[in-house]
C-alpha positions in Angstrom: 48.6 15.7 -13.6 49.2 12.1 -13.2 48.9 9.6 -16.3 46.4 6.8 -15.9 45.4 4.6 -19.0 41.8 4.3 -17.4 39.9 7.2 -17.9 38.6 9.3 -14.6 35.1 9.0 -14.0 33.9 12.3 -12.7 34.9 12.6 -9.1 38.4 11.5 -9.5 38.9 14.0 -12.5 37.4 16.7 -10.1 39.6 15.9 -7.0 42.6 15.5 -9.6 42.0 19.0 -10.9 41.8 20.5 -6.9 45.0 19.0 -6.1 46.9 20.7 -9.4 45.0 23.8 -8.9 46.5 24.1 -5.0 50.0 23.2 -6.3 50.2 25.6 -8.4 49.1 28.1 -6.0 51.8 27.0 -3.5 54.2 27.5 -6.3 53.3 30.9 -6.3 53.7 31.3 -2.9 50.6 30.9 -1.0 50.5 29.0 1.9 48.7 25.1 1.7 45.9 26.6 3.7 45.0 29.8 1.1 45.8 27.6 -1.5 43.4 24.9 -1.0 40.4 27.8 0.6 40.9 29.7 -2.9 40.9 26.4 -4.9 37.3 25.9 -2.8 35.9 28.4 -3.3 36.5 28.3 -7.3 35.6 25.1 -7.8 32.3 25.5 -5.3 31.3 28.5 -8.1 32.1 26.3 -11.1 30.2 23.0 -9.4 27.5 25.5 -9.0 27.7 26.6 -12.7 27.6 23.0 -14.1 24.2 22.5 -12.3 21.5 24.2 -14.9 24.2 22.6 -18.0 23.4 19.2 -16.6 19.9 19.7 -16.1 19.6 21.3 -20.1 21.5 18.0 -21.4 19.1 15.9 -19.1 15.9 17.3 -20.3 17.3 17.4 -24.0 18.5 14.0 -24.0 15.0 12.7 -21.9 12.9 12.1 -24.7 15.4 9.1 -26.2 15.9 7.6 -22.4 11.8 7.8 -22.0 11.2 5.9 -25.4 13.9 2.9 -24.2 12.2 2.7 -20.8 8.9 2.6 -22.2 10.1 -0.4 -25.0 11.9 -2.3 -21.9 8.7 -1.6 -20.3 6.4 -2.7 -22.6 8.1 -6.3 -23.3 8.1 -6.5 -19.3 4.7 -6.5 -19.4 4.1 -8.8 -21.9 5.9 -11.2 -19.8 4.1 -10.8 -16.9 1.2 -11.2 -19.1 2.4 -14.5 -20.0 2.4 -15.8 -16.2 0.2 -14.1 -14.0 -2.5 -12.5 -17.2 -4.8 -15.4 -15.7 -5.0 -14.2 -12.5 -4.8 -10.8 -12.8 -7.9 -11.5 -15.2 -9.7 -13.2 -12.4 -9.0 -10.2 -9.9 -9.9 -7.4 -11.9 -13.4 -9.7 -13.0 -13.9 -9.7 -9.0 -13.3 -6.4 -8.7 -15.9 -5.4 -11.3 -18.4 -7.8 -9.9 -17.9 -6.3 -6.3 -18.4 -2.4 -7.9 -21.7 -3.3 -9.7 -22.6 -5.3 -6.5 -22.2 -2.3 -4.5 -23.7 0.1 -6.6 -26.9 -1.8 -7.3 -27.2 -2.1 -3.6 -26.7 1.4 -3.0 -29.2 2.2 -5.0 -31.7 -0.3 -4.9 -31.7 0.6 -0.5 -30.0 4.2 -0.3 -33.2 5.7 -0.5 -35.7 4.1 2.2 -32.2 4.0 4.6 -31.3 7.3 4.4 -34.8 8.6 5.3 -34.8 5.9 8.5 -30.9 7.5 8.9 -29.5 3.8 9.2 -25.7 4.7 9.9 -24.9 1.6 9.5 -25.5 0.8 5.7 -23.4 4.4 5.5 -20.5 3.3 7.0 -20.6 0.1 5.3 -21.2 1.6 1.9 -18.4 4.0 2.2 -16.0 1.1 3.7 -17.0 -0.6 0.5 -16.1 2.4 -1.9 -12.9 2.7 -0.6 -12.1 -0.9 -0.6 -13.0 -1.0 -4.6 -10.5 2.0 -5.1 -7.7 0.2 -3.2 -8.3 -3.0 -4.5 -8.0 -1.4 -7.9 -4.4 0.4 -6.5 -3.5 -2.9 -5.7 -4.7 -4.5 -9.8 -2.5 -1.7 -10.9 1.0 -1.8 -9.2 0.4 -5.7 -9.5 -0.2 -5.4 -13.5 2.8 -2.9 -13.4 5.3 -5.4 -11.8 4.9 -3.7 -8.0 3.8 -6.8 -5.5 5.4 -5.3 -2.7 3.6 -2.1 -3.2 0.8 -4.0 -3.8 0.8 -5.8 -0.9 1.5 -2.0 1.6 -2.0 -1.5 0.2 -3.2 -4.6 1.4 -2.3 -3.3 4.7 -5.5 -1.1 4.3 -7.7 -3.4 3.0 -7.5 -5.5 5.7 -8.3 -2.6 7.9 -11.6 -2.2 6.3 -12.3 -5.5 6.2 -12.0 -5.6 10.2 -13.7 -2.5 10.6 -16.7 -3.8 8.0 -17.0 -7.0 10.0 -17.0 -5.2 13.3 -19.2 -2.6 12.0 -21.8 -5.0 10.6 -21.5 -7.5 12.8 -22.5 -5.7 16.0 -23.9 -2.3 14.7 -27.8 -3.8 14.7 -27.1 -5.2 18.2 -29.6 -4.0 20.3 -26.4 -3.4 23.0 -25.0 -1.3 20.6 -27.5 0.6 19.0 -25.0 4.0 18.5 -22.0 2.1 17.3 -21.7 3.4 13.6 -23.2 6.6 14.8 -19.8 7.1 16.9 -17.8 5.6 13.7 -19.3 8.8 11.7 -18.4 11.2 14.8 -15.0 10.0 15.3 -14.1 12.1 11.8 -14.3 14.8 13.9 -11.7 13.6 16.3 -9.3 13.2 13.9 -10.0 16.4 11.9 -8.8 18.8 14.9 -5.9 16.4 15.2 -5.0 16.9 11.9 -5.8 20.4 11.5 -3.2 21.0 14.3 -0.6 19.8 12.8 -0.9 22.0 9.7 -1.6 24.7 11.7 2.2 24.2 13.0 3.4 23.5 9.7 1.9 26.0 7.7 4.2 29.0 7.7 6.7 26.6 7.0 5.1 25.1 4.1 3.8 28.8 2.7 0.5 27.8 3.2 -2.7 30.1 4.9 -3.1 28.7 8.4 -7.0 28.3 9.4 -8.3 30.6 10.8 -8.8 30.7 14.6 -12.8 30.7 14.2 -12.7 27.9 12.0 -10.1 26.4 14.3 -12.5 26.9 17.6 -15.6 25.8 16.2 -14.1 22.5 15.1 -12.6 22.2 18.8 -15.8 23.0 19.9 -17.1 20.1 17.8 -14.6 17.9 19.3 -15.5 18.9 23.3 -18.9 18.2 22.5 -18.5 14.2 21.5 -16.0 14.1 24.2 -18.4 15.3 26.4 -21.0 12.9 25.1 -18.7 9.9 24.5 -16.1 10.2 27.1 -12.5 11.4 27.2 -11.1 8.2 25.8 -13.4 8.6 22.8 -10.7 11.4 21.4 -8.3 7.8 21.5 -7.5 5.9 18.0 -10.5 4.2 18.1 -12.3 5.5 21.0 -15.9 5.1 18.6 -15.1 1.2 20.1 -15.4 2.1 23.1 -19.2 0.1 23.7 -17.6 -3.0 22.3 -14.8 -3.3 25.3 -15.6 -0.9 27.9 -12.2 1.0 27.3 -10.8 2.3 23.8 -9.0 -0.8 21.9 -6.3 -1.1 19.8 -6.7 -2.4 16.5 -5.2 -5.7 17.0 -8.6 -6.2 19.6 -10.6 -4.8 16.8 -9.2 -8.1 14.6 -9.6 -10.1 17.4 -13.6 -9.3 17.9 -14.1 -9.4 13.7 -11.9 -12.9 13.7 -9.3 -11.9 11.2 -6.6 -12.1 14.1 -5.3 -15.1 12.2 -4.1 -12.5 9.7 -2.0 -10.4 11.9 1.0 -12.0 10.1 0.4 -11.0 7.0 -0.7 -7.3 8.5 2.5 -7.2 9.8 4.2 -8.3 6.5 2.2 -5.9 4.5 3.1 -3.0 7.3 6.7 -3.4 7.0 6.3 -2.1 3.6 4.4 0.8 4.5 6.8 2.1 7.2 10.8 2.6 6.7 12.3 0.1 9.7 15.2 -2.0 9.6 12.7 -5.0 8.9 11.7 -3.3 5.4 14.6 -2.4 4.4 15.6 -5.8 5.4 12.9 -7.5 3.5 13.8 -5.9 0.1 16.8 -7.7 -0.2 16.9 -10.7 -2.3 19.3 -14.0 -2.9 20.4 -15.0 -6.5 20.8 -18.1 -7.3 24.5 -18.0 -7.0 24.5 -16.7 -3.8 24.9 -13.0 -4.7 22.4 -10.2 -2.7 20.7 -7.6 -4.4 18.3 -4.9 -3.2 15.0 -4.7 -5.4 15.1 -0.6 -6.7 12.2 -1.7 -9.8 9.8 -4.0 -11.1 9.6 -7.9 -10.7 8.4 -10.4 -12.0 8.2 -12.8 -8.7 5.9 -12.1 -5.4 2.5 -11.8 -6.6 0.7 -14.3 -4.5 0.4 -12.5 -1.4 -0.7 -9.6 -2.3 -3.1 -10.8 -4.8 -4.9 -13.3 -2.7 -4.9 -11.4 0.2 -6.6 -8.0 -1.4 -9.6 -10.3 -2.7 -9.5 -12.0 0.3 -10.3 -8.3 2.1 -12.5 -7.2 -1.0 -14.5 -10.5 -0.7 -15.2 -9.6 2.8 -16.0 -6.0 2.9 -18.8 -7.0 0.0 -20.4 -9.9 1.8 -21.1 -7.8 4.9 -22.3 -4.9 2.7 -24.6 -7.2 1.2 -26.2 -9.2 3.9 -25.8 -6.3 6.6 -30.2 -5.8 6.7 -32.1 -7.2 8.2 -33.5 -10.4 7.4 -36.4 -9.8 5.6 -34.8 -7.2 3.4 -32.0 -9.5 2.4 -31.7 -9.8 -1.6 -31.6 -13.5 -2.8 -29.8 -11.8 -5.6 -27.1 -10.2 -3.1 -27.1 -13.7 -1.7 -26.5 -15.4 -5.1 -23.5 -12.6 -5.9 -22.1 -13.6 -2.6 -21.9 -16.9 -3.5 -20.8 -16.4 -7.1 -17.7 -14.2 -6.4 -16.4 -16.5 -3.6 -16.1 -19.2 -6.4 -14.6 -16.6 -8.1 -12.4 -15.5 -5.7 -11.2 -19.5 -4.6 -10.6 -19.8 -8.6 -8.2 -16.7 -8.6 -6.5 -18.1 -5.8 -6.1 -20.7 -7.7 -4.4 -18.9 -10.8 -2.7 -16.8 -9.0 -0.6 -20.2 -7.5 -0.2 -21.7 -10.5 1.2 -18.6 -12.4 3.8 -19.2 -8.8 4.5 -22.4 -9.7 4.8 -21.3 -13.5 7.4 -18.2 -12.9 9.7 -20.1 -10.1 10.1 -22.7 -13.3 11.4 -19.9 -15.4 13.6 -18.5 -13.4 15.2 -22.0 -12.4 15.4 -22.5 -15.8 17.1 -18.9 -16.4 19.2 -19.4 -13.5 20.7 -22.7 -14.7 21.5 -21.4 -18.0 23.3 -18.9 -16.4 25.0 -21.1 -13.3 24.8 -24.5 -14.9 22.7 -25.4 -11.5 19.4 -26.5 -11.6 17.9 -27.5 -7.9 14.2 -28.0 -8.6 12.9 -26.2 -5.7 9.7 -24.8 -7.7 7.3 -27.1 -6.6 8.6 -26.6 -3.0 7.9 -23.0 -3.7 4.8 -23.6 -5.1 3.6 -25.9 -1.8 4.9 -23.1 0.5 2.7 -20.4 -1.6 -0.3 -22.8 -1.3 -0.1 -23.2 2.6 0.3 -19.7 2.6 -3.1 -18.9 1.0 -4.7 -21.1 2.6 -4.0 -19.7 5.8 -5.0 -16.4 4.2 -8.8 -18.2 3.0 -9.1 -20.3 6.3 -10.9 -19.0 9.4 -12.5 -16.0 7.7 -15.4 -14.7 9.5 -18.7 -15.5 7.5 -22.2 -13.4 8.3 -24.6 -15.1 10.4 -27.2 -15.6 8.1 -24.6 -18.3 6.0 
């Protein structure tokens, strides 16, 4: 074996150990080809062996790797506490406000709507729900040091947001008097769809296919809407269909809520969801002295976006909850609520630039102890993240009645 005063890492010691393995073969008078298919196939058992060793030492060692994440952990987020605890404050005080809100209006109208079978206050309610729940996805990753995952979820709560607008806006139209009623439907559209594919997937997975019964009554379920609807009902969302006069796409859907000036940051917040070249693109970052890195953890820097544009979504889905009745069953309470957690919301936006402004500070600070450089930008920064959310604030849709 050769001599080397560094030690081998793994892979060289292995590939090392192949070659002297098929020497010594030769030297016993196999040919090169049996020697190095013999040395293959030992080494392939042995590789195979090592596996559950590795795995023991892992697990046994785990407990001492777990309690040094967790400390590292735990003074990361004490520094993120430090810069963006304000804000995060502020969001998760909206986010409470906009569960109770809900909750009390649930309750206070459920009953007498329920009985009249007013689809729209169920769509809206259950848009509502699930904006709460992904708003608070959002609070976490964010409090976790996770803004880009926070903002893929933003991705969906602008979606309710445009559907909530859309829905309440135009649901109690006279020319659209089944329009939430096809929302509700279209569940069934997308349930055969669905089924479909686990049908084909099943044996794969090991899983009990439906049955075909099941599997024809839900098809029969489907023909029936399509029958009633029309054949471009079974579309994306075909339950639009009385809005355009064909089945839109939902770009048209932001377009008729006017959230269209958000498409942008849709697209942003996409790019995270899916795994394009622009995503994989977008997660890699510049140092200060030029060096790239590719983000593989948490971070401390990013949380604008994705903060001010999930309350920005959350705001909206509430206030056309709230004021989605009719007039004379509008709460002045609702009203007032609307009101208060819009200041709220402007003063988080607020926060959540400063802590910006705060954290690109730091890190010019860190930077220059590091390079000896120190270029200022961080009010720069700061002005860029301030256009930015007030693009995200400007031009939102408000309900009628305001």
């Amino acid at each position: 074996m050769r001599q080397s005063s560094k030690p081998l890492d793994f892979d060289e010691s292995y590939y090392e150990s192949m070659r002297d393995a098929v020497e010594r073969l030769i030297a016993k008078g196999m040919s090169p080809e049996e020697a190095i298919d013999a040395a293959a196939e030992v080494s392939g058992e042995v590789l195979n062996g090592m596996g559950p060793s590795v795995a023991a030492t892992l697990i046994r060692t785990s407990p001492r790797m777990l309690r040094e994440h967790r400390i590292r952990a735990g003074r990361f987020e004490r520094h993120l506490q430090r810069y963006w605890g304000k804000a995060l404050d502020l969001f998760y005080s909206i986010l409470v406000c906009a569960e109770e809100a809900g909750r009390e209006f649930d309750e206070r109208n459920s009953p007498a709507t329920r009985e009249a079978g007013d689809d729209v206050f169920e769509v809206l309610t259950g848009l509502h729900a699930r904006a709460i729940r992904t708003a608070g996805e959002v609070y976490a990753l964010l409090t976790q040091g996770f803004p880009l995952g926070a903002l893929a979820r933003c991705r969906t709560l602008h979606e309710l947001a445009v559907t909530a607008v859309v829905i309440a806006e135009f649901g109690r139209m006279p020319e659209y008097p089944d329009l939430a009623q096809r929302f509700i439907s279209h569940r069934v559209i997308a349930r055969v769809a669905d089924a479909e594919v686990y049908q084909t997937n099943a044996a794969a997975l090991g899983e009990d296919p439906f049955s075909e019964e099941q599997m024809n009554a839900w098809r029969s379920e489907r023909e029936a809407l399509i029958s009633q609807y029309g054949t471009d009902f079974k579309k994306d969302y075909g339950w639009a269909i009385p809005l355009f006069g064909f089945a839109p796409n939902f770009r048209q859907l932001e377009e008729r809520a006017g959230l269209d000036h958000l498409r942008g940051y849709y697209r942003w917040a996409s790019h995270e969801v899916h795994s394009g070249s622009r995503g994989w693109s977008l997660n890699t970052f510049e140092r200060v002295d030029g060096s790239l890195y590719r983000l593989t953890g948490r971070t401390i820097e990013g949380f604008t976006e994705p903060g001010t544009m999930a309350i920005t979504s959350l705001v909206q889905t509430m206030t056309f909850l709230l004021t989605s009745g009719n007039d004379e069953a509008l709460s002045p309470r609702d009203l007032v609520g609307c009101t208060a957690v819009k200041l709220l919301a402007e003063r988080c936006d607020e926060a959540f630039l400063a802590a910006e402004t705060e954290v690109a500070e730091w890190i010019e600070r860190r930077d220059a102890r590091g390079s000896g450089r120190f270029s200022g930008p961080a009010l720069r920064v700061a002005g860029k993240a301030r256009a930015r959310v007030e693009r995200i604030a400007s031009g939102l849709p408000r309900p009628r009645l305001w």
